[in-house]
VOKOLMI-632200 format. One line per field, with one value per residue (C-alpha): residue in one letter; residue number from 1; x, y, z. Coordinates in pm, 1 decimal. Layout:
N
res <- c(a|...)
n <- c(NUM|...)
u <- c(X|...)
v <- c(Y|...)
w <- c(Z|...)
END
This chain:
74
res <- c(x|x|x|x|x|x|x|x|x|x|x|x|x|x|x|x|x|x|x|x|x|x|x|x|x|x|x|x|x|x|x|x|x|x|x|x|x|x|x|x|x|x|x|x|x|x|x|x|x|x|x|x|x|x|x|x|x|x|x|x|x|x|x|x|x|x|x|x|x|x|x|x|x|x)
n <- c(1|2|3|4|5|6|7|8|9|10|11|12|13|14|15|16|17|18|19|20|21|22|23|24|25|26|27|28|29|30|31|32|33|34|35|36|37|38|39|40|41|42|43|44|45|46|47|48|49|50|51|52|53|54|55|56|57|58|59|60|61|62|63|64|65|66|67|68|69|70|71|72|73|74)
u <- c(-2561.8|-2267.4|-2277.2|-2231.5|-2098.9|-2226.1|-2345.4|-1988.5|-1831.6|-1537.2|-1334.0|-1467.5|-1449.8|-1053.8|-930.9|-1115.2|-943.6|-604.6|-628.6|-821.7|-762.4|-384.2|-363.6|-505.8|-295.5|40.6|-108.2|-149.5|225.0|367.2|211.1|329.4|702.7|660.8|534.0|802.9|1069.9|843.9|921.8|1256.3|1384.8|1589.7|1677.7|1648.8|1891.0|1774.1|1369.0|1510.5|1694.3|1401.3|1142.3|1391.4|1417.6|1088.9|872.0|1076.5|902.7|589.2|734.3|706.0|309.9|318.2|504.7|317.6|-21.4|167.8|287.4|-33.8|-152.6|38.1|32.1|-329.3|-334.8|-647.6)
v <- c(-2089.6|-1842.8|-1569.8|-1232.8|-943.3|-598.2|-825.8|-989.7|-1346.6|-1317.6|-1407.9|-1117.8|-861.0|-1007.8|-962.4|-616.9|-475.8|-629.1|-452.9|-138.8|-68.4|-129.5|28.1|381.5|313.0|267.1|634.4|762.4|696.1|816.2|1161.4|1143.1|1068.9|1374.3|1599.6|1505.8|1589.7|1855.8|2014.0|1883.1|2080.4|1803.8|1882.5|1643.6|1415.2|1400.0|1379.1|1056.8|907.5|965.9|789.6|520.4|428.0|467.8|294.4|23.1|-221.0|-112.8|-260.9|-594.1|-579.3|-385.5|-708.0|-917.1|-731.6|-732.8|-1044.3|-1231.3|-989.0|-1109.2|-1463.9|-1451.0|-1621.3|-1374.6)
w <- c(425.3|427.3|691.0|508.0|616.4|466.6|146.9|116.2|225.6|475.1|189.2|-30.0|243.6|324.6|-66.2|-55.6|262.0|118.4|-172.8|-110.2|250.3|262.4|-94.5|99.8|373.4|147.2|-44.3|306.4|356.5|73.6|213.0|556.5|408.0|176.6|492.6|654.3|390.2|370.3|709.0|788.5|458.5|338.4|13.0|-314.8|-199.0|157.6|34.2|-242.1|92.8|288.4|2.1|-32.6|328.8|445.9|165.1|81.0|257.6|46.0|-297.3|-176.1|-97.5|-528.1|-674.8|-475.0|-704.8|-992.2|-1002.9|-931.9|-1172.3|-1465.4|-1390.5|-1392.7|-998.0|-912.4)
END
């Protein structure tokens, strides 16, 4: 027998914080970049630098989702 974990296999509760957890976390982001531009003034150009820089990394972990979306590899 499977060992459970709130009602959920270890692999359940892994593809749930994956997509969920970091998902809030990525949101949470977004908002802290935002603040920032936010307080530091920055202007358009400065806030677009700032979003660029600073979430790039996240559009990996989106195509990642969106590809395995598409292909159907859920």
């Amino acid at each position: 027998m499977q060992s459970t974990i709130f009602g959920m296999t270890e692999s359940q509760l892994t593809e749930f914080g994956m997509t969920y957890g970091v998902g809030g976390l990525m949101l949470m982001m977004l908002f802290i970049v935002g603040h920032l531009a936010w307080e530091s003034r920055a202007g358009r150009f400065g806030t677009f630098v700032l979003f660029l820089g600073l979430t790039l990394g996240l559009v990996g972990f989106v195509a990642k989702f969106v590809i395995k979306s598409s292909l159907g590899l859920e």
